[in-house]
N, C-alpha and C positions, 0 to 999 in steps of 0.2 A: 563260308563253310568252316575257314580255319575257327573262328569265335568259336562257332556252337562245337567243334571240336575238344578245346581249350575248357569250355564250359561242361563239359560231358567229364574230361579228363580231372576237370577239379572235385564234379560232384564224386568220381571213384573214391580219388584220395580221401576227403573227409571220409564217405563212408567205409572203404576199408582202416585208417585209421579208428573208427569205432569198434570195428566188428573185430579187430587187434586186440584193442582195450578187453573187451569182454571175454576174447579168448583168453588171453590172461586168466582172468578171475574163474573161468570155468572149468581149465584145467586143473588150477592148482585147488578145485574142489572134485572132480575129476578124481585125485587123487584119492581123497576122503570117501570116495561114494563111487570106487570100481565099476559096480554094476546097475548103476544110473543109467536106465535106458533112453530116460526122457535127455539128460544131459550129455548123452551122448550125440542123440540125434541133434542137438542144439548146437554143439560145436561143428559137427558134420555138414552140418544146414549154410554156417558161415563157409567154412574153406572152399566148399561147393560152390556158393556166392561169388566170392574174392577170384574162383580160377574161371567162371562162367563171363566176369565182366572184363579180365582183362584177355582172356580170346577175343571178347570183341575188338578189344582198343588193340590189338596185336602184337601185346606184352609176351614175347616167349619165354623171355627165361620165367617170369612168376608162372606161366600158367604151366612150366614143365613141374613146379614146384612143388606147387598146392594141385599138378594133379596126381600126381605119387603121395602126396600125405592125404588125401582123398579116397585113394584107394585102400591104405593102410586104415583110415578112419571105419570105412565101408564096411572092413575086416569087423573090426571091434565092435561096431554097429551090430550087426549080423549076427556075432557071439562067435564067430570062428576063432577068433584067439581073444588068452585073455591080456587085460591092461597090466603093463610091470613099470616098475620106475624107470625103466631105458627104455621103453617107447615114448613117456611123457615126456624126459630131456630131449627124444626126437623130436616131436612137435612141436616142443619150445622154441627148440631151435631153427625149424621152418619159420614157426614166428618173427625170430629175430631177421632172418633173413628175408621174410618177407618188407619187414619195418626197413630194412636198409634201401630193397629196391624201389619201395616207393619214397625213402629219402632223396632218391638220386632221379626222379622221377619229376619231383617238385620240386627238383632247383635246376635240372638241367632239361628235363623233359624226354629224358631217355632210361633206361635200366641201368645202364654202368659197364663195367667191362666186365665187372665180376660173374659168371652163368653160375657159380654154385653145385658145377658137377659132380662132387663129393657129395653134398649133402642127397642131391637127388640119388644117387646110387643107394646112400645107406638106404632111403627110403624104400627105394624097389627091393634091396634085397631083404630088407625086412618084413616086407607085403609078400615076398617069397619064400621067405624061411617057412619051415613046419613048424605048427605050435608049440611055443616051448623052447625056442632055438632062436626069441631076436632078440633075447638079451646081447647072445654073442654078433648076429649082425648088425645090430644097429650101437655096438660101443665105438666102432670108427668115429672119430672127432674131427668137429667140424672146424675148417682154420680158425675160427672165432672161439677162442677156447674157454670151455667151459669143464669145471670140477666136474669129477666122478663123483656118485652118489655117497652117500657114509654108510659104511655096512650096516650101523644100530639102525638107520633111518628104515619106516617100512612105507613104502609109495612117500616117503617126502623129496621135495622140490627140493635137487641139487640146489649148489650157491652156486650162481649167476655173477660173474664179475663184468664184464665189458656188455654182452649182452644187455645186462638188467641196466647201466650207466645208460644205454642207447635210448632204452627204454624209456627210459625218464626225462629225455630229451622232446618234449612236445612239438605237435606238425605245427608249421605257421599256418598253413589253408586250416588247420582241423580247428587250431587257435581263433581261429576270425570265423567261425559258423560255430552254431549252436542248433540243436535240435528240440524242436520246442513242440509237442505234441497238439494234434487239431482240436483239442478238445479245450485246451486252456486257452487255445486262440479265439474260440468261441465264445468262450466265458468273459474274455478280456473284451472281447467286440461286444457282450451282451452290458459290461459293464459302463462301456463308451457308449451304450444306447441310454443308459439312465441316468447318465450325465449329463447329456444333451438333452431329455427330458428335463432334466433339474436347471439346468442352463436356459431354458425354456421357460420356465416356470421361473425363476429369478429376474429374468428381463420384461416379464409380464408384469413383476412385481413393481420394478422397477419406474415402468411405464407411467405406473398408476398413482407414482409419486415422484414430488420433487426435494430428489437429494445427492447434492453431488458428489459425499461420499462413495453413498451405494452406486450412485451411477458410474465413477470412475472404476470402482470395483467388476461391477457386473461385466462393462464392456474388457476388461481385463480379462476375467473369468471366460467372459464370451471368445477372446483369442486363443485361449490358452485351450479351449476345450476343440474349438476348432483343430486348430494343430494337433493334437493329442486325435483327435478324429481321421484326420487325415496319414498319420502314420498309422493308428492301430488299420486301417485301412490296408495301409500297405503290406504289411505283414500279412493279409487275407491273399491278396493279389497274386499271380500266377498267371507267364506266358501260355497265349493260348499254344503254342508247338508243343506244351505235355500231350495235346488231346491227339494234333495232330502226327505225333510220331508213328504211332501206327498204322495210318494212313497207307504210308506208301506201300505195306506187305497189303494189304485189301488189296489196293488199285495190282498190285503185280498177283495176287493171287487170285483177283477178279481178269485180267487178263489171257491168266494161262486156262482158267475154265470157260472161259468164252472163245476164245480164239482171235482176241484182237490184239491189236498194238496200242499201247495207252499209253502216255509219257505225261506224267504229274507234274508241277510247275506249284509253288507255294510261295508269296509273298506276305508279311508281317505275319512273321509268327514271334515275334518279341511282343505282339499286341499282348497288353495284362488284363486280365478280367478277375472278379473274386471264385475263391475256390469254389463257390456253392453254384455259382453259374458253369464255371469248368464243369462240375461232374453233370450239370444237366444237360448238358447239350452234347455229351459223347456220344450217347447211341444217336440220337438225333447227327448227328454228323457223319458218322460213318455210313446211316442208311441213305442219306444224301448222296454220298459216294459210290456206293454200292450201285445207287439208282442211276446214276452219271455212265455208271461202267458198262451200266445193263442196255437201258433205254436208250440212253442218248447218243454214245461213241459209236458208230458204227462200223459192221467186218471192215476190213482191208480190203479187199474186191471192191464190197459197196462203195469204200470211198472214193477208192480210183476210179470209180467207174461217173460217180460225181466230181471230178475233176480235183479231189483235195489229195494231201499225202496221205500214204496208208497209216500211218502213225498218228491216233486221235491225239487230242490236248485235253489233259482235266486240271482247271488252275481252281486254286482256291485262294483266299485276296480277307487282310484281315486289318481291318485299321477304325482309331476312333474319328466321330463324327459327332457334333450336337451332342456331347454327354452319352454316347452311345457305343455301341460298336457293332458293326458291321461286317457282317462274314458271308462273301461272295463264292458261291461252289459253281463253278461255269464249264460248259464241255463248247468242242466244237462240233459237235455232233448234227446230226438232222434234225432238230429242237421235236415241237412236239407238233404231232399231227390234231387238229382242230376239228378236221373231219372224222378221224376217230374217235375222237373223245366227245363230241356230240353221241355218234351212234354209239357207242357203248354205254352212254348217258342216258338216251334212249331205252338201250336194253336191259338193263338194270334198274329199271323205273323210276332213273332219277330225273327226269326229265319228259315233259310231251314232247312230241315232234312241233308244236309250233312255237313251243317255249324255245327248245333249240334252234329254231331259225331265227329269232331273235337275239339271239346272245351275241354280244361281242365276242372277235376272238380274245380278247383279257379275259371276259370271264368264266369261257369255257376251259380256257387253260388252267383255271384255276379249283375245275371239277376236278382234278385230277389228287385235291386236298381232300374227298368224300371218303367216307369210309367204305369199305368195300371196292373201290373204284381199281382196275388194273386195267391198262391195254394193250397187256402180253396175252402173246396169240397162245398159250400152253404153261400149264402151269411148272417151274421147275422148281429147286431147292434154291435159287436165288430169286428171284419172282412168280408173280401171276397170282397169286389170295387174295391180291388186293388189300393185303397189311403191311401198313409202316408210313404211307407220306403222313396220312391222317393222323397216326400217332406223332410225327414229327409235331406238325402243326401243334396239337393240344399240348406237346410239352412245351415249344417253344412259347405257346400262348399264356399258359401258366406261370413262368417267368418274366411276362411283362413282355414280350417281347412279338415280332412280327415276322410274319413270312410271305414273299412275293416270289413270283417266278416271272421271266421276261424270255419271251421264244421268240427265235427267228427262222422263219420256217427256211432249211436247207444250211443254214448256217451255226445254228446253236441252241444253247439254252441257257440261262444264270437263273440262281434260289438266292435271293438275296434273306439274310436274316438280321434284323434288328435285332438286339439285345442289350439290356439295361447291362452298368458296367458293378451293382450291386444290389442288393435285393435288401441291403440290412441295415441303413440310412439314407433315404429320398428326400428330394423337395417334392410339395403336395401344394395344390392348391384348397383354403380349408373356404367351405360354404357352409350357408345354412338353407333349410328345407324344410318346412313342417316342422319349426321350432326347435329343431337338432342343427346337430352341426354334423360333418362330413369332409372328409379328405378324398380330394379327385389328386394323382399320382400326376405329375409337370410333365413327365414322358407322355402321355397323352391329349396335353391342350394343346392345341393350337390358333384360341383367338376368344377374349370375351368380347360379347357385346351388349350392350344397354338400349331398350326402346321404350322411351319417351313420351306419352301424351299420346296424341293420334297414330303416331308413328309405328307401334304393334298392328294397329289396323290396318294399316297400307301394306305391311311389308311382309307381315303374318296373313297366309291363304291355306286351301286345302285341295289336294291332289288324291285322287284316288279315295275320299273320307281320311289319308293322312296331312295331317300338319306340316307347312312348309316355310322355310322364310326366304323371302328374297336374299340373297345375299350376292352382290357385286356381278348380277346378271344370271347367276344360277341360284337351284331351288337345295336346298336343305334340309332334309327333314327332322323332324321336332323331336323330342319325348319331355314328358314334363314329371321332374325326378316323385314331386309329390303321388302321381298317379304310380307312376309304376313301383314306388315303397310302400304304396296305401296307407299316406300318410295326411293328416287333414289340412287343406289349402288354406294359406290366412287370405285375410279378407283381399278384395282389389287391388293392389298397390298403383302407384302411379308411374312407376317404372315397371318393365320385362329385364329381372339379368338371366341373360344366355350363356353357358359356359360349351363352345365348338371343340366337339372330343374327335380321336380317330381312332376309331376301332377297325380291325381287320385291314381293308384296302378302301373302307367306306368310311365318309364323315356323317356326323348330326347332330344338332343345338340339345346341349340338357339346358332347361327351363329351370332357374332354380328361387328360391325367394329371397338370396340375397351373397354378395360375394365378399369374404372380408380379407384374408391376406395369405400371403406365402409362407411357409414356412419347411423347414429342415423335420422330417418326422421317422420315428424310429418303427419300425413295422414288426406288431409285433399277432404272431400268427392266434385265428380264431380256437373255440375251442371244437372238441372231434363232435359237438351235439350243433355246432353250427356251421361244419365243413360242407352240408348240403345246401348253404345261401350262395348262388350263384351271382350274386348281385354285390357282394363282400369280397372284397381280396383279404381283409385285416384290420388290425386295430390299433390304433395307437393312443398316448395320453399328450393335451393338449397341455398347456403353460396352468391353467387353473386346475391341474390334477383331474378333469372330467373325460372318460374315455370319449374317442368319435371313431367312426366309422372308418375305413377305405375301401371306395367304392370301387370295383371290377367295372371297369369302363364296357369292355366286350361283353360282360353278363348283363351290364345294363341295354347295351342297345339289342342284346335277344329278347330279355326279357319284354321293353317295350315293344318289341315289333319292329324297328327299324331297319335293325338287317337281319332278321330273318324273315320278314315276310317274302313276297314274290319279288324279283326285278321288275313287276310292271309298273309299278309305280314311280322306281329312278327312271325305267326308261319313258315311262310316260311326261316326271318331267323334264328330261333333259330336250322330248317334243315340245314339249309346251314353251322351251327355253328357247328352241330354234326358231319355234313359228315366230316367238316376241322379236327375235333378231331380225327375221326375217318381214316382218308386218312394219315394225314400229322404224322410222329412218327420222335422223338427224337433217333438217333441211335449210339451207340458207335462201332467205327470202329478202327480193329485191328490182327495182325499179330501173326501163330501159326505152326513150322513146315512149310510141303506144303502146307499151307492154306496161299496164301497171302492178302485174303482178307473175315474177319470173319466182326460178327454183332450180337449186343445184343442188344434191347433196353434200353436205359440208363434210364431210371426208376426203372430198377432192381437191379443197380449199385447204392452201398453204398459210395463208396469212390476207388479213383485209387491213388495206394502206387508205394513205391520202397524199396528194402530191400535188404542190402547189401549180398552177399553170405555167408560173416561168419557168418553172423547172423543168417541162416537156421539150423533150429538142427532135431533131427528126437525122432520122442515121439512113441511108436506100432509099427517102421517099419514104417511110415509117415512124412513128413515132416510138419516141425511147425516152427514158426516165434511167437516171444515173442510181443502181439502186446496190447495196450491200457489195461496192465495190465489180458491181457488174453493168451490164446495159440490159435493160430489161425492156423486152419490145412489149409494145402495148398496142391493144387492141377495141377500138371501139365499136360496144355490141349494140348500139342504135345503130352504127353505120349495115354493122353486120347482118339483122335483123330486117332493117329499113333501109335496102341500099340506094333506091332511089328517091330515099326523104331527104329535104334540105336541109342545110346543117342547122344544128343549134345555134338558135337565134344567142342565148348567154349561159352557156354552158357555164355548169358550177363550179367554184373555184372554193377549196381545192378539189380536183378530182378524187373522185371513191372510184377505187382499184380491189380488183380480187384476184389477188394474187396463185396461180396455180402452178404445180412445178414435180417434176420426175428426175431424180437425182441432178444431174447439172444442167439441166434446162428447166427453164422459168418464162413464163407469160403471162401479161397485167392486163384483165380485161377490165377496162373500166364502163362503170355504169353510172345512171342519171341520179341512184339515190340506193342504200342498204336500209333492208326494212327491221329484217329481224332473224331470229333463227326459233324454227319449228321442231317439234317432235314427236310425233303421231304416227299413227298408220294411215297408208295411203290405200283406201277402199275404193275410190270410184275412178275409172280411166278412160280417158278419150285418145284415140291417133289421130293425127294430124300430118298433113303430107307439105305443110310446111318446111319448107329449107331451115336450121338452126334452132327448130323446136322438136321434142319428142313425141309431146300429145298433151296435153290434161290433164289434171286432178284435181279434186278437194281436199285443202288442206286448208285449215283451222276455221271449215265449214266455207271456204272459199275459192271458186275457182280460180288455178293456178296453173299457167303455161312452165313446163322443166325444158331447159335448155340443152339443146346438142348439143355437146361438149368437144364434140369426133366436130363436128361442122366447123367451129369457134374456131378449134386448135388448125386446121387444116389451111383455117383462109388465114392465122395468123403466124403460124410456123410449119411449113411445108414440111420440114422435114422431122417433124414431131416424133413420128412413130416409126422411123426406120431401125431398123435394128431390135426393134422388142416384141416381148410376143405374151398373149394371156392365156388363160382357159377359164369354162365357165361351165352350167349345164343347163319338161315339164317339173321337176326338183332337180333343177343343174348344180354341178358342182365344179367351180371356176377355179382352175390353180395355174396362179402366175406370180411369178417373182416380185414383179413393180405393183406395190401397193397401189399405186395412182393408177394404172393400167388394171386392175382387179376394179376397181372402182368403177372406173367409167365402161367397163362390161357389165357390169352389175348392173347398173343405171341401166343401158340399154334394155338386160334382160328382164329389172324388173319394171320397167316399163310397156315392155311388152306381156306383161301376166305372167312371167314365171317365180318362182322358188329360188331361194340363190344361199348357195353356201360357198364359202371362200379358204381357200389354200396354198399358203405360198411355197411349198415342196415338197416332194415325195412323202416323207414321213406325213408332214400333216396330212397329205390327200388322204392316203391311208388311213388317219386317225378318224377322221371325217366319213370317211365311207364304212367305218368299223362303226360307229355312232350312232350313222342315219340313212336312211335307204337315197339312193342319189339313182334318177333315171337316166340322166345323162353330163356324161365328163366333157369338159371342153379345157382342153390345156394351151400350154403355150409349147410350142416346136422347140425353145431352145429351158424347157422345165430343169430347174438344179436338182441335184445333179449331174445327172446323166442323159438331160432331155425328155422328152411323152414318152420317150421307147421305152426306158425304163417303168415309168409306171404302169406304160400298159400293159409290158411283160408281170407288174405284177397283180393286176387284176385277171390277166391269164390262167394265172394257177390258181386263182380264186374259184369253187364253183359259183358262187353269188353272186361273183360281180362278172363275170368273164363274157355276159351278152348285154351288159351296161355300152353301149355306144358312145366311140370317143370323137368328136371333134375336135381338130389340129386347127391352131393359128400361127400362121406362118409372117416372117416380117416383110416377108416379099411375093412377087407373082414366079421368080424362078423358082424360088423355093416350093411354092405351090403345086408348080408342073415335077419339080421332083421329085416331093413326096406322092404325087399318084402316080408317081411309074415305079415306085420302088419298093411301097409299103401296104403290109396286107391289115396291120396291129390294130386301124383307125378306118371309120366308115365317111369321114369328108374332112378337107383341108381347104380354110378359106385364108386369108390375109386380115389382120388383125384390125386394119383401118377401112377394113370393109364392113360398116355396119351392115348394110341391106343385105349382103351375100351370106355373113353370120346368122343373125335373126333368118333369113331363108333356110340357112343349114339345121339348123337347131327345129325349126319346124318341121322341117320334113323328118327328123332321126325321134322327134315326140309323135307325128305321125303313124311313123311305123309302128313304134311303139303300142300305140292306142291300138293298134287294128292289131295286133299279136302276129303281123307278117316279119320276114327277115329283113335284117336291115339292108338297106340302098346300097347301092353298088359304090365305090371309091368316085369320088368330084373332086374336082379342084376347077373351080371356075375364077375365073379372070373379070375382073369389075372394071 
């Protein structure tokens, strides 16, 4: 606080040292021009200034100074008396004494001893004399002495001896600042743009010959211009705390007309952004604030009555990031209700009702950016129109920039905003399209990619009649820039280049015909006959003098249809993404005994070994293999499979081991032979009541026994599974810590015909169940981090999930008997290593389900 004190205190001094200067030069024309009403009020305007800023800093003797020559001014202003040559030696001489206090000001950081209460007297009694009568009160002299006027003189400026020496004595702050108007900084920044156009265009030239002259030159030129870029830069630049000083009177005057308690909290306000971004985001930030104060902070009562202090918190958080900068306005308020903002979504027709029973809560939260949109119950002089997020949005959007909100229901809310750090030299990426060329803005990519030969075919499909590409297990959707410029496709090429843009909180591939490089581009705006191309941010000139385009990323993907069509399409494919997850499994295939054809899902597999026979030793009656500095018990799945087959007549050497393992426990089940690894879906299933098997399948058109894993482990390490616990769910949704433990419930569940989505904690189940409809939760008893309880408290408050039926896995049978004496949250609790008791649980809570009865009463059975 003391800095921006220090800093506050310096910008006074320069500027009252100008506003000194000027007084100067206006008096002693003042003189010349008595009845100068305009120059009157112009000197009036300053001392008004110089006494309104140091009241604030709590300068008394100046502000008792200049507020009696103020008054006496106000006089003259007005026309109540007129101007004589002893009232302008008075005000001189305020001047000089005002020069002195802020001498003493700026070396010591205090006024001085001197208070000046002579001079202030003449003042008052001058501002009290009757007209006509302050020659004689204002001739008292002030200890700084100054000549009497010369009788021939008519209004001229006494001689000034010591005074006028002071005078000419320059400020060191005032010395080290210059005021340099926004308008030649403009001009100067406009000029650094055709610079770097020509800098451009010289290393183009350069390029395109070989000369080591010019080349030493160019890249020269290229430094120097940089530099010179980057300073006149900084001279634009300005801490974002100009915006936010105002700030705190909002939040305290938003306060006192709401009746809450709000305490402001601000971090990085030294962050620098250019001036042209500062003035765009003021209103947009104050309504943010305002909307923090309204919606989100709640009364005093309310709070206490939810367990917080009566004293809301509104922080706002400012710092760079990636070339960007990031401005956090967060409350700890009750965030935003989801089930309001549906039904009013509803009632305003921005929404059908089954549209809204689809929506995540993200993107219902994010209705609340509609125009028209409010869900104040009344409308007042601070809310309820339903005007102001919507405009935040479009301005913030219009700047290149982005807006997200992140709610926690009962706990808060944060607006996050992305913001370029200038608008008036970018890097671009430049492409071509329908034989132009075009600038897509680098703040927006996020990933090229190139498809190959067959490889558009496989990876390029269609959703909904839209265009999608596989990308890294999710669907993307397309636009292909020729179509939506109507611009004419060149022939077939042999390659797809994709340029992956992000617009708003959505991705999708522009299609283009060709990508060629990066570059530094100066933006320079359209003209007013082509401000209605939505699809156009701007223009810039490339290195061969030919203009190109810059293309408005978020115009592009409305105009194509990408996001602005329906969500049913993203949510259609983010189904079609789950079911692939869910269909399509990774299998390790391999040979045991007369089993010539076994199956484990290779997500359960650590590592596949080989170990020579002498190396087997036996530790309990067991065999063990000396393995990464451990002992690693190993398990033979013929024996286990085939317990009363004779041993292998010549068992292979070395043995093939598959290694499995959950944090520091490890077990080598070795087998007669590794076949291969599969990757399909698993369509056709048989059970089998088999010890060590699960059932059947076909897999790669061949039947295939999948091994119990729960069996293996049990006959090879007893104490496998104490201590740990899963969950899983007819579309179950399994959330457990131990990825290996997610696993091998998986297996079981989808072995048995079910659905299977995966979650290893609170947040993800949540993200999961926001996602995809999930019929039934099975978690693990000891779920991070707070255990099931937690989660299932927050499907409680949920209306959608809150008759979703939860199975408990417990790591033990006491724990079992505990949870049914104690808990109402969950409809059965089985023991993790009980598969049959599970799969029974899971069927009966899908049972009920089918039949639309209530769920089963609390079980906890003992296997």
């Amino acid at each position: 606080m003391q800095d921006q004190d220090h800093d506050v205190i310096r910008e006074f001094l320069v500027e009252s040292h100008e506003n000194l200067s000027r007084l100067d030069q206006e008096l002693v024309e003042l003189e010349q021009r008595p009845k100068d009403a305009v120059l009157l009020a112009s000197i009036f305007r300053t001392i008004h200034t110089i006494k309104g800023t140091c009241g604030f800093l709590a300068f008394s003797t100046l502000e008792a100074i200049t507020h009696q020559a103020e008054s006496l001014l106000s006089q003259l202003r007005d026309g109540q008396r007129e101007l004589n040559p002893s009232l302008v030696t008075l005000i001189l001489d305020t001047v000089d004494a005002t020069r002195k206090v802020l001498a003493s000001i700026e070396t010591t950081g205090e006024e001085g001893p001197d208070h000046f209460e002579e001079l202030t007297e003449r003042l008052r009694a001058a501002a009290q004399a009757p007209a006509g009568n302050e020659s004689q009160m204002a001739s008292g002299r002030l200890h700084v002495p100054v000549e009497a006027p010369s009788n021939n003189a008519r209004f001229e400026h006494p001689e000034v001896t010591k005074p006028e020496e002071e005078a000419a004595k320059s400020s060191a702050i005032a010395d080290a600042n210059i005021r340099v108007g926004v308008g030649l900084l403009d001009k100067l920044m406009d000029l650094v743009g055709e610079l770097v156009l020509t800098r451009n265009q010289i290393l183009q030239f350069n390029n395109e010959r070989e000369d080591a002259a010019l080349n030493a030159t160019s890249q020269r030129l290229n430094l120097i211009t940089t530099e010179l870029q980057e300073g006149v830069m900084k001279t634009r630049m300005q801490p974002i705390g100009m915006v936010w000083n105002k700030l705190p009177r909002v939040v305290r005057d938003m306060s006192v007309a709401l009746g809450k308690q709000i305490r402001l909290e601000m971090d990085g306000a030294g962050t620098e952004l250019d001036r042209t971004i500062i003035e765009a985001i003021k209103d947009p930030l104050v309504h943010l604030v305002r909307n923090a104060c309204d919606h989100g902070i709640e009364p005093p009562d309310a709070r206490v009555r939810a367990g917080k202090p009566a004293q809301g918190r509104l922080t706002l958080r400012a710092y760079h990031e990636g070339g960007q900068v990031n401005i956090e306005i967060g409350d700890d308020g009750a965030g935003v209700d989801v089930t309001r903002v549906k039904q009013k979504a509803i009632e305003k027709g921005l929404l059908r009702p089954e549209q809204a029973g689809k929506l995540s809560d993200r993107e219902a939260v994010n209705l609340i950016f509609q125009a028209g949109f409010s869900t104040a119950q009344t409308v007042t002089n601070v809310s309820g129109r339903g005007v102001g997020l919507d405009v935040v949005k479009s301005h913030i959007e219009k700047i290149g920039g982005v807006v997200d909100v992140f709610s926690r229901p009962g706990e808060g809310s944060t607006v996050k905003l992305k913001i370029p750090l200038t608008l008036a030299i970018i890097p671009g990426l430049v492409i071509t399209s329908g034989g132009e060329r075009f600038v897509i803005p680098q703040v927006s990519l996020l990933e090229l990619i190139r498809l190959e030969g067959d490889t558009r075919e496989k990876h390029i499909e269609h959703v909904h009649g839209t265009p999608v590409y596989r990308r890294r297990g999710s669907l993307l959707p397309i636009a292909y820039l020729n179509e939506v410029l109507g611009l004419s496709s060149s022939e077939r090429a042999e390659a797809v280049s994709m340029v992956v843009l992000q617009a708003e909180d959505r991705q999708f591939g522009l299609v283009v015909d060709g990508i060629n490089d990066t570059q530094e581009i100066v933006v320079k705006p359209l003209g007013k006959q082509l401000k209605g191309l939505t699809v156009y941010a701007g223009a810039t000139i490339m290195g061969d003098g030919r203009v190109a385009l810059i293309l408005d990323v978020l115009g592009i993907g409305q105009r194509s249809g990408v996001l602005a069509e329906s969500r049913e399409p993203a949510r259609a494919a983010a189904e079609q993404k789950a079911q692939s997850e869910i269909e399509q499994q990774r299998l390790l295939l391999f040979r045991a005994g007369s089993f010539d054809r076994l199956a484990v899902p290779l997500s359960l597999v650590a590592r596949l070994e080989e170990f020579p026979r002498p190396a087997i030793e036996y530790a309990g009656g067991c065999q063990v293999v000396q393995y990464r500095n451990r002992i690693l018990p190993l398990v033979s799945l013929r024996a286990v499979l085939e317990s009363g087959a004779p041993d292998q007549d010549c068992p292979s050497d070395p043995a093939q081991v598959i290694v499995f393992n959950d944090g520091d426990r490890s077990v080598g089940v070795m087998v007669d032979q590794i076949l291969d690894v599969a990757e399909e879906a698993v369509t056709v299933r048989q059970k089998t009541g088999r010890k060590g098997l699960l059932g059947s399948a076909v897999v790669g058109k061949r039947v295939t026994d999948f091994l119990d894993l729960n069996h293996v482990l049990c006959v090879a390490a007893e104490n496998w599974f104490q201590g740990d616990a899963s969950n899983a769910g007819k579309s179950i949704l399994i959330v457990e810590a131990s990825a290996f433990l997610r696993g091998l419930i998986r297996t079981n569940l989808d072995m048995a015909g079910y659905r299977v989505r995966e979650a290893a904690n609170l947040d993800e189940a949540i993200r999961v169940l926001e996602q995809q409809p999930v019929d039934i939760v099975v978690a693990a008893l000891d779920l991070p981090p707070n255990g099931s309880s937690a989660l299932s408290a927050a499907m409680r408050r949920r209306p959608e999930w809150c008759k979703i039926p939860i199975l408990e896995l417990a790591g033990s049978a006491g724990q079992v008997r505990t949870r049914a004496s104690q808990s109402a949250d969950f409809q059965e609790c089985q023991m993790k290593l009980d598969r049959e008791a599970m799969l029974e649980s899971v069927a009966r809570l899908a049972s009920a389900l089918t039949s639309a009865g209530a769920p089963p009463a609390l079980v906890g059975e003992e296997k």
